[in-house]
C-alpha positions in Angstrom: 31.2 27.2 -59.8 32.9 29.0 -57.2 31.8 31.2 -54.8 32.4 35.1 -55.7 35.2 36.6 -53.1 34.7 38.5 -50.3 36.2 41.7 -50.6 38.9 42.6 -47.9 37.8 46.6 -48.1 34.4 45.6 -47.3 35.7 42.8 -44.1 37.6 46.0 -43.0 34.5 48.6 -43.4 32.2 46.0 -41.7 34.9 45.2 -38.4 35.3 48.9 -38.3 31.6 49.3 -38.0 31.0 46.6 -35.3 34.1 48.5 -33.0 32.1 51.8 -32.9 29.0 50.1 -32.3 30.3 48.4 -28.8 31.7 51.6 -28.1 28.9 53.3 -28.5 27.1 50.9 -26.6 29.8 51.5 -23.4 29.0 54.9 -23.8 25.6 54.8 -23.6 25.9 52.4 -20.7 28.1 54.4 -18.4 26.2 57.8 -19.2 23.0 55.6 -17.9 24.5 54.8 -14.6 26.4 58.3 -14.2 23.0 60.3 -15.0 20.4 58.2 -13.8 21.2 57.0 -9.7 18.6 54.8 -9.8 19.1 53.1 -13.2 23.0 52.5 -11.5 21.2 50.8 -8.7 19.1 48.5 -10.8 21.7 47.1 -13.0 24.1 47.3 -10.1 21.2 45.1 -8.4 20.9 42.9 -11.0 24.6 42.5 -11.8 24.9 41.3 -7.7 21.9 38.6 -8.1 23.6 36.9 -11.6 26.7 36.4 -9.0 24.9 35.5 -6.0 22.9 32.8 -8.2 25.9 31.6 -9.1 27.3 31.3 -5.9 24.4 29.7 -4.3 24.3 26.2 -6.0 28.0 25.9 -5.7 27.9 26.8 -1.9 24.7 24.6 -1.3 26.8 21.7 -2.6 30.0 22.8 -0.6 27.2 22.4 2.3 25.9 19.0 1.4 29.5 17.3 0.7 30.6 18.5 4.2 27.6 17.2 6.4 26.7 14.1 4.4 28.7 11.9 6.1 28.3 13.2 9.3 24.2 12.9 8.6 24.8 9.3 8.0 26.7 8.5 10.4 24.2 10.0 12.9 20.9 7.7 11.0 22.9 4.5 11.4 23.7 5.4 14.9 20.2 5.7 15.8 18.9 3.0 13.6 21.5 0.7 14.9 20.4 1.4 18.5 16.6 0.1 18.0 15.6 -2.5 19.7 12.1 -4.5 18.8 9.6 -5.2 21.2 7.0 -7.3 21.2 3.7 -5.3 21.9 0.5 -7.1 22.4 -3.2 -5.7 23.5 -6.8 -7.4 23.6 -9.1 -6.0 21.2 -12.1 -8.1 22.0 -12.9 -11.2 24.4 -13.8 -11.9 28.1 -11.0 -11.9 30.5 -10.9 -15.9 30.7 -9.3 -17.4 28.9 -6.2 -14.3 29.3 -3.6 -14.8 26.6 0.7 -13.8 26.4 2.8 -14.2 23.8 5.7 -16.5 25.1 9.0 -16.5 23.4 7.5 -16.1 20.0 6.9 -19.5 19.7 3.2 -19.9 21.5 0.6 -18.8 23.8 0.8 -19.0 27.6 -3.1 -19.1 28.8 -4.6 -19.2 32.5 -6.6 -22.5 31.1 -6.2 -24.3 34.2 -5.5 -28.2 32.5 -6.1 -29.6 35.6 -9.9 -28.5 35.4 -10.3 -27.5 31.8 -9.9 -29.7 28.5 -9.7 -27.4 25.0 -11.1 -28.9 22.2 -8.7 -29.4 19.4 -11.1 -30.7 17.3 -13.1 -27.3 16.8 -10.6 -24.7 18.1 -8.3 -22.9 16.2 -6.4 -19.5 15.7 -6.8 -17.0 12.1 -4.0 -14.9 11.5 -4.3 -11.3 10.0 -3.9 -13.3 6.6 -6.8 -14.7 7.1 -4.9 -18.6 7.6 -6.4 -21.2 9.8 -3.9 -22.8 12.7 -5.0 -25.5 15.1 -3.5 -26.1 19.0 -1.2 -28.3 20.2 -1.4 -28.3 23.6 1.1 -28.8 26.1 1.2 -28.3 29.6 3.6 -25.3 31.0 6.5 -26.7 32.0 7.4 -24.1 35.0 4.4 -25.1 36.8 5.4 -28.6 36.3 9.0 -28.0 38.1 7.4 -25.6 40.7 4.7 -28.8 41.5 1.9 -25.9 41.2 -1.6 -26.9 41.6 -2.5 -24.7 38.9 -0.8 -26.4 35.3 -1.6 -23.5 32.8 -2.3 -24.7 29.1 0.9 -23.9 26.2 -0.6 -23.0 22.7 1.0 -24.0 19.9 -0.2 -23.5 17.0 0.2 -26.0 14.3 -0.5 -25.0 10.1 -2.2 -27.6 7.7 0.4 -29.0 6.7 1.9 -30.3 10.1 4.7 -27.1 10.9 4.7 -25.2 13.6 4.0 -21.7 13.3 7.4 -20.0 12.9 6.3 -16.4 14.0 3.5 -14.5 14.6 2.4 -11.3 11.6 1.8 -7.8 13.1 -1.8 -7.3 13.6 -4.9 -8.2 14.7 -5.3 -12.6 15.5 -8.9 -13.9 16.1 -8.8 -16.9 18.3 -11.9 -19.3 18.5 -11.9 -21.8 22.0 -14.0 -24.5 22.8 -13.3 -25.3 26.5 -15.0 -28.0 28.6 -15.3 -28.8 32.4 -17.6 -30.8 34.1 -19.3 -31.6 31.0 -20.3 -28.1 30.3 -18.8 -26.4 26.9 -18.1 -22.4 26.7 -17.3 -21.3 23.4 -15.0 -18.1 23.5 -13.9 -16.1 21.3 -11.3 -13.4 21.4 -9.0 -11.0 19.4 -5.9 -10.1 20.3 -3.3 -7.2 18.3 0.6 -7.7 18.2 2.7 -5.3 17.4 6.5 -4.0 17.4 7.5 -0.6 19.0 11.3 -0.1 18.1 12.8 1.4 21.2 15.9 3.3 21.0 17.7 4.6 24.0 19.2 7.5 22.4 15.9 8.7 21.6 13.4 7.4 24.1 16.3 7.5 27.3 16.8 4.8 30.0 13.7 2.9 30.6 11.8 3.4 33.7 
C-alpha cells in the first residue's frame, strides 16, 4: 500500500515557518550584541578562538614541513661527525701487573717475560657475559726491534673453542693471573671497565 501524499500547502506552510524562525533568530542575535557590550565581546571572543584553532594546526604543520629537513640535516651532520674512542679505567687490582688495551686485538702488560712466566694453565680473563678466555702469550714485538732489556708480555685471549677474541664488550672484565718468578707464585686479580665516549668536534671542539 502506498504511502498517503504529502500535501504541497502544508510543505509551503512548514518552509514558511522555518524562514521566520532563522530570522527571528538573526534578530535576536544582533539585538544581543547591540544591547549587551559585553555579550558582543564574548561571542566576538569566541568567534576569534574557533578561527585561531583552526589556524593553529595548519600553521604548526606549515612550521614542521619547513624545518624538517633542515633538522635532519643538522642530526646527521653531528652524528656523522662522532668518532668512538676507546675508554678504559681500573676498577679494582694492585698496580702490577698494569694493563692497555692495544689495537683492540689484546692486552699490552708491564709483565716483564724476561723475569716473569704467567701461568696459562690457571689464568684466564671473564668477560661482562660472564665467558671464560685463556692467554696466549706473546712477547711485544717493539721491545723486540728496540733490543730492550725489558720484553713486556702480549695478552691474547683465546675462547674455548680455539678463536681469538674478535673484540672486547663494553663493561666491566675481571682478569685472574698466576705469575711466577724465582719459584715464588702471586696470584692477582684485577678488574678493569672499557668503554666508548663518541667524540664529536662540532660539539666537544678541537681537542686539547
Amino acid at each position: 500500500m502506498m504511502g498517503r501524499a504529502f500535501p504541497r500547502a502544508s510543505f509551503r506552510r512548514v518552509a514558511r515557518r522555518k524562514v521566520r524562525l532563522a530570522g527571528t533568530l538573526a534578530h535576536q542575535s544582533c539585538s544581543f550584541r547591540s544591547q549587551n557590550p559585553d555579550g558582543q565581546r564574548l561571542l566576538s571572543q569566541i568567534e576569534s578562538n574557533h578561527e585561531t584553532g583552526l589556524a593553529a594546526p595548519r600553521a604548526g604543520h606549515e612550521f614542521l614541513m619547513k624545518f624538517t629537513p633542515i633538522i635532519l640535516v643538522g642530526l646527521a651532520a653531528l652524528l656523522s661527525g662522532c668518532i668512538p674512542l676507546r675508554q678504559e679505567a681500573r676498577v679494582k687490582g694492585p698496580n702490577h701487573p698494569w694493563l692497555m688495551l692495544y689495537d683492540e686485538r689484546y692486552l699490552l702488560t708491564d709483565i716483564n717475560l724476561n723475569r716473569e712466566t704467567i701461568n696459562t694453565n690457571q689464568s684466564y680473563a671473564e668477560s661482562p657475559a660472564g665467558k671464560r678466555y685463556t692467554f696466549l702469550v706473546q712477547p711485544h714485538q717493539y721491545d723486540i726491534t728496540q733490543k730492550r732489556d725489558y720484553l713486556s708480555a702480549e695478552l691474547h685471549p683465546v675462547a674455548a673453542d680455539g678463536s681469538l677474541l674478535g673484540g672486547w664488550r663494553s663493561g666491566i672484565w675481571s682478569f685472574h693471573f698466576v705469575l711466577e718468578t724465582n719459584r715464588t707464585t702471586q696470584i692477582i686479580d684485577h678488574q678493569w671497565k672499557y668503554w666508548f665516549f663518541y667524540y664529536n668536534p662540532i660539539i666537544h671542539g678541537a681537542p686539547n
